[in-house]
C-alpha positions in Angstrom: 0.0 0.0 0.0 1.5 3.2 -1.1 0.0 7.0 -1.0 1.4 9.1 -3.5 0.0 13.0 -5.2 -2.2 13.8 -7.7 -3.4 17.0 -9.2 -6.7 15.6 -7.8 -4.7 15.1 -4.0 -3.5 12.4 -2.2 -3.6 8.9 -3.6 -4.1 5.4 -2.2 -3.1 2.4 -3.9 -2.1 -1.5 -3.4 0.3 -1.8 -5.7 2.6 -5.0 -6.7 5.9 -4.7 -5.6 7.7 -7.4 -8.2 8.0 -5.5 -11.5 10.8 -2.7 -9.4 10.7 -2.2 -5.8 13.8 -2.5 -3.9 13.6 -2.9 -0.1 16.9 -1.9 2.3 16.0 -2.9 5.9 16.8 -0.3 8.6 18.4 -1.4 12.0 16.4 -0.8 15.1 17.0 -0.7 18.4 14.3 -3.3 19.2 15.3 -6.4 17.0 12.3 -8.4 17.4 11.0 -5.9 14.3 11.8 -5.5 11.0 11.8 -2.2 9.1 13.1 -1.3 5.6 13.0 1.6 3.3 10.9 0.9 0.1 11.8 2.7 -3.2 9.3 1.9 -6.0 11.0 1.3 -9.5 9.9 3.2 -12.4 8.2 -0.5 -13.8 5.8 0.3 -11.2 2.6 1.8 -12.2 -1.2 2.4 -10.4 -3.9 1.3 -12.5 -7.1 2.1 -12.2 -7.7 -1.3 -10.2 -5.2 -0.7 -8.0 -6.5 2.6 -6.2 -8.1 2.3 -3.4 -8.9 6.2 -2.6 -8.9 9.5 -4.4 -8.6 12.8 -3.0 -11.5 13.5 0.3 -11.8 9.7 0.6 -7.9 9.0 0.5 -7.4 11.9 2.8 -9.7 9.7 5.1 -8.3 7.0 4.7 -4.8 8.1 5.5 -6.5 9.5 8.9 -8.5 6.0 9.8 -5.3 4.0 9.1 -2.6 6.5 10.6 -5.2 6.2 13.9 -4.9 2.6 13.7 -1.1 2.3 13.7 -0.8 5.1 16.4 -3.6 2.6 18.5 -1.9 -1.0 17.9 1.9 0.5 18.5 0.6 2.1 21.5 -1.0 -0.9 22.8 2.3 -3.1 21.9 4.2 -0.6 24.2 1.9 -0.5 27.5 1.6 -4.6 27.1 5.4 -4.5 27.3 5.3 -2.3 30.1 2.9 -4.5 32.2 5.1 -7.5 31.3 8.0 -5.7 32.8 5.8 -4.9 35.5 5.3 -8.7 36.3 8.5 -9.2 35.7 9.6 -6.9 38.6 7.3 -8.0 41.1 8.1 -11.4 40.9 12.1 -10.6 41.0 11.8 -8.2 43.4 9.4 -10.9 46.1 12.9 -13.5 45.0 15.8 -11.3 45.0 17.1 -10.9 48.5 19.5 -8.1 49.8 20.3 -7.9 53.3 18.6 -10.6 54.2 14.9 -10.2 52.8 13.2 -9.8 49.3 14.5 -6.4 48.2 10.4 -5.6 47.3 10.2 -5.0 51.3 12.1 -2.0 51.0 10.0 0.8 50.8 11.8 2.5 47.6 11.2 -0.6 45.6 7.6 -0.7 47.3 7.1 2.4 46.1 8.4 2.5 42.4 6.3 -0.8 42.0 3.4 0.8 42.8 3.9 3.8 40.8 4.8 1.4 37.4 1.3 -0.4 38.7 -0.7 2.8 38.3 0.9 4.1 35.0 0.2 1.0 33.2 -3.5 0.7 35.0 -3.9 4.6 33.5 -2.4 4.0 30.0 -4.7 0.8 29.7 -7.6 2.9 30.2 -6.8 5.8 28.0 -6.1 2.6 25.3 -9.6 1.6 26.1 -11.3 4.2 25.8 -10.0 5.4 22.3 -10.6 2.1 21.0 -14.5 2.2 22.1 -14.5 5.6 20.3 -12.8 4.8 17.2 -14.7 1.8 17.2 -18.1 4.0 16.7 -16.9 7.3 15.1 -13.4 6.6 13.7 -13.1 10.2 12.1 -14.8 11.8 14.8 -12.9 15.1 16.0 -13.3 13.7 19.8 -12.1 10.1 19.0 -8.7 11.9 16.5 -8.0 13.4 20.7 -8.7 10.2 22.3 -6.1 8.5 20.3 -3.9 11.3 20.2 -3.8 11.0 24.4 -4.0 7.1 24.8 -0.9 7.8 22.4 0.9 10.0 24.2 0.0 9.3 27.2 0.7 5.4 26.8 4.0 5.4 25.3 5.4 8.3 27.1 4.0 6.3 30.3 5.4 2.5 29.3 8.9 4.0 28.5 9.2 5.3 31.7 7.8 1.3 33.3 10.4 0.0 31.2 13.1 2.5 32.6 12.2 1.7 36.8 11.7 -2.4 35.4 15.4 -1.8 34.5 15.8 -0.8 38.0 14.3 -3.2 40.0 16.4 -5.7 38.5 19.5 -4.3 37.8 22.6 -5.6 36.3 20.4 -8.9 35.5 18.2 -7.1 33.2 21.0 -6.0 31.1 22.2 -9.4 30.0 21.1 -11.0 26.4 19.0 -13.9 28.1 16.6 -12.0 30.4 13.6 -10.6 28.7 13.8 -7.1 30.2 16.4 -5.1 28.1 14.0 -6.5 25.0 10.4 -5.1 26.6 12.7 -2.0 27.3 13.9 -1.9 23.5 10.1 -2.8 22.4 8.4 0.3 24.4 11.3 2.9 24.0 10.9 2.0 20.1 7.5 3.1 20.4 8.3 6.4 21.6 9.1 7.6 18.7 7.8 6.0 16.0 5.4 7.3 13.5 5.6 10.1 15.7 7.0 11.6 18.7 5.9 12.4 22.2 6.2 16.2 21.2 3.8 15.8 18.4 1.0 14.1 19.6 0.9 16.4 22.7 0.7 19.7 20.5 -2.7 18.1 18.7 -3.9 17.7 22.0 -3.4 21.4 22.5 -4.6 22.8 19.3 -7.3 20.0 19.8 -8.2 21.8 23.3 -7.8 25.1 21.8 -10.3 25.0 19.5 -12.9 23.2 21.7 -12.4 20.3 19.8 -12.0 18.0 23.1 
């Protein structure tokens, strides 16, 4: 799926890649994904077949589907924060320092709790943007919704991911423990598609202008 311009506006097409496209993958920091940059040959052509959306309705479309990714990579990042969160409770009742579980202390207590209630809050927000875009996906109230689950849940599960690191310490560095790669997954998130700056300047205008 491509968009491209038009003297009629934006584009959408589902176009087959075989005749000339060229994909060069793109390292990332979290290796359990795969990105690439995709340059489209000149054997490449849209027929009339091929286009999905023209001009108003592509503009939509671009919206409904921009909405979606910004949804499903939020909720990728908060389910990697409450994983870390399990994680660090059960490490922190088993790891021992100074003769108890170090999740007596009240520091770790306290961190704990606060990762708790960050990934409780970001689930919400994620819920209730999804129940909105489910009944008005182009509504001007569902386009803030998603914008706060969004910023709001990835800003959130990189900072669970960050204290997760803490909890465990040196052992969630290494290459076999799952932490450093839900740290990776949610801090990927961050700023993909688009950052934490960018979301939270629609919520503004969005505020501004009485549109929430």
């Amino acid at each position: 799926m491509v968009i491209a311009g038009s003297q009629e506006g934006p584009v959408v097409a589902l176009l087959d890649a075989e005749p000339g496209a060229t994909v060069t993958e793109v390292p990332l920091i979290d290796r359990t994904r795969r990105c690439g940059n995709v340059e489209m040959g000149s054997g490449i052509s849209a027929e009339s077949d091929t286009i999905l959306a023209r001009g108003g309705e592509a503009e939509q479309l671009i919206d409904r589907l921009t909405n979606i990714a910004a949804l499903a990579l939020t909720t990728d990042a908060v389910g990697a924060a409450a994983r870390a969160l399990d994680l660090s409770v059960n490490y922190a009742k088993d790891r021992c320092q100074f003769g108890r579980p170090i999740g007596s202390f009240q520091a770790v207590k306290h961190k704990l709790a606060n990762m708790y209630v960050t990934v409780a809050a970001c689930q919400a927000a994620i819920e209730k943007a999804a129940e909105k875009f489910d009944s008005a996906p182009l509504d001007a109230s569902t386009q803030v919704a998603i914008a706060a689950a969004s910023r709001f849940g990835r800003s959130g599960a990189g900072r669970v991911v960050g204290d997760a690191m803490q909890v465990h310490g040196g052992i969630g560095y290494t290459w076999e423990h799952d932490c450093h790669i839900l740290m990776k997954r949610a801090k990927f998130a961050e700023t993909y598609l688009s950052d934490g700056w960018a979301q939270g300047d629609r919520l503004v205008n969005a505020l501004r202008t009485g549109a929430a």
